[in-house]
N, C-alpha and C positions, 0 to 999 in steps of 0.2 A: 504494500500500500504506500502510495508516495504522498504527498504533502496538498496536494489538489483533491485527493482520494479524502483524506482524511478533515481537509476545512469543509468541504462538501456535506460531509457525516454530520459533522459539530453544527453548522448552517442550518442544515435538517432538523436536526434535533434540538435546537435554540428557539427555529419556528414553531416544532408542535408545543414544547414548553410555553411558549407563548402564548400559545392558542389556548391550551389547557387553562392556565394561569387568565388569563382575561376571558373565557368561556364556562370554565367548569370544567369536573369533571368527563360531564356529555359529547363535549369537543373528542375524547380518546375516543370512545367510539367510534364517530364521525369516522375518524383520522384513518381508523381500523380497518373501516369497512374499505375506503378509498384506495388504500394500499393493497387489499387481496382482491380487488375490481383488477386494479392495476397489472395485477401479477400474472392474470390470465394470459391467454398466447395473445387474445384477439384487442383485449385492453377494454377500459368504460368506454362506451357509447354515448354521445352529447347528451341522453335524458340522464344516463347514468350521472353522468358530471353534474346535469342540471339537478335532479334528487340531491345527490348529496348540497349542492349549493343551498336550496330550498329547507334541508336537514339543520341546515348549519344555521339557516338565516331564523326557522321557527326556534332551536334552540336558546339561542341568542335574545331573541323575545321571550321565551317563558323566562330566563335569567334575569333579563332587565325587570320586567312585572312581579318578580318576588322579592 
């Protein structure tokens, strides 16, 4: 692993911290599910992208509302 490899990793991981941290816990989830869409041969699909956007954006309102 060289030095592009590994700021890449840390960058990655700075952002879902983030996300978690200003979303909640609910945000891992999210994160989750986005990652093993990803993993498949064929990848998410623009609803798939759009779902989880949608996921993220109702989350984010129930958090705010409580």
């Amino acid at each position: 692993m060289d030095a592009a490899e590994l700021s890449a990793i840390v960058s990655g991981a700075t952002t879902v911290i983030g996300l978690i941290e200003k979303y909640g816990p609910e945000a891992w989830t999210t994160i989750v599910q986005a990652v093993e869409q990803t993993k498949s041969g064929t990848g998410p699909t623009a609803a798939d992208i759009e779902a989880i956007y949608a996921k993220c954006k109702a989350d984010n309102a129930a958090i705010q509302a409580s």
